[in-house]
C-alpha positions in Angstrom: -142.1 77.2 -175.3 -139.5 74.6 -173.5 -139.5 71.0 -174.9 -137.4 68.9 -172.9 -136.8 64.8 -173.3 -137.0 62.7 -169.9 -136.5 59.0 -169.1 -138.2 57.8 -166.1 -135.2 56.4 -164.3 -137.2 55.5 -161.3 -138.2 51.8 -160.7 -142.0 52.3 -160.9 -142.7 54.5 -163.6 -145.2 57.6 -163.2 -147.6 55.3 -161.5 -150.5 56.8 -159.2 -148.0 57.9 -156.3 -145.6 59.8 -158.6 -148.5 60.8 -160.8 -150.0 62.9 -158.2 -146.6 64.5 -156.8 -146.2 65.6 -160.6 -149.6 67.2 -160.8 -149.1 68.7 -157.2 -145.6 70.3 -158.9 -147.0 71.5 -162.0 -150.4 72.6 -160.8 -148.3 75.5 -158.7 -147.1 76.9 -162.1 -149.4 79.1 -164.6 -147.7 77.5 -167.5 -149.7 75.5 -170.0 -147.7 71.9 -169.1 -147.9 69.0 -171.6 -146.3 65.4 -171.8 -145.8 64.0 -175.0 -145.3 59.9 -175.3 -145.5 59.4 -179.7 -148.2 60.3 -180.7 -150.4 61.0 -177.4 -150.0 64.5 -175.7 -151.5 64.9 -172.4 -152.2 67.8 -169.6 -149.6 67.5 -167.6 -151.7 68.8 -164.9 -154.0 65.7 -165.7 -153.7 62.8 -163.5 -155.6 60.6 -165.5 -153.8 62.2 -168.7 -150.6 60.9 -167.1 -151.6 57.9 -166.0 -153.0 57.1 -169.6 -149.6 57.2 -170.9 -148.6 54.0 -168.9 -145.7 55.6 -168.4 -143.1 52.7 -166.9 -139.7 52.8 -165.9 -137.4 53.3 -169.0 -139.7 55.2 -170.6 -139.1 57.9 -172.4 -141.7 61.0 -173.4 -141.6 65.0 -173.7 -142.2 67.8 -171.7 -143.8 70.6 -173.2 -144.2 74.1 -171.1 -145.6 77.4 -172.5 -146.2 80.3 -170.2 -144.4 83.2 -168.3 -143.4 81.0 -166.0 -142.3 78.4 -168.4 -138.4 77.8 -167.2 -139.2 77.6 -163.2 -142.0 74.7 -163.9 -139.4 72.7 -166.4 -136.8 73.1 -163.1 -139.2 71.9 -160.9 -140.4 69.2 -162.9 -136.8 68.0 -163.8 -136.1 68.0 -160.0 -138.8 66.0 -159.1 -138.2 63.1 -161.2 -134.5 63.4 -160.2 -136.2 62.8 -156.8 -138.5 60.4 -157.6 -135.2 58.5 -158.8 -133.3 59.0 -156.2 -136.1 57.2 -153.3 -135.6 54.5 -155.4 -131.7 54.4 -154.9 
């Protein structure tokens, strides 16, 4: 298992848009995916998991993936929200 700890640096949070282009990216991957935000863990894979999160910009939460293909869907995923950052810019 890969646990990594993100910030959403973009101005909107992981609102519906970004919500669905993080499902899209770790739907692709076999892995078992997971976001952690205190005491809630979601499916990453879950739009309405994520969205339940309310996660806005500045927050902070945990990636969890488990799975063969474990360290390709934590790249991917850390990409994307250097992307989603970077549209802000």
């Amino acid at each position: 298992m890969i646990t990594r700890e993100l910030t959403i640096n973009n101005k909107s949070g992981l609102h519906a848009r970004p919500a669905s282009l993080w499902v899209q990216a770790a739907s692709r991957f076999q892995s078992k995916i997971k976001i952690k935000r205190g005491d809630s863990v979601v499916d990453g894979k879950s739009i309405l998991g994520i969205l339940s999160l309310g996660l806005a910009a500045g927050s902070v939460f945990e990636l969890l993936a488990e799975g063969d293909d474990e360290a390709e869907a934590v790249s991917a995923l850390e990409k994307l929200m250097l992307d989603l950052e970077n549209q802000d810019s």
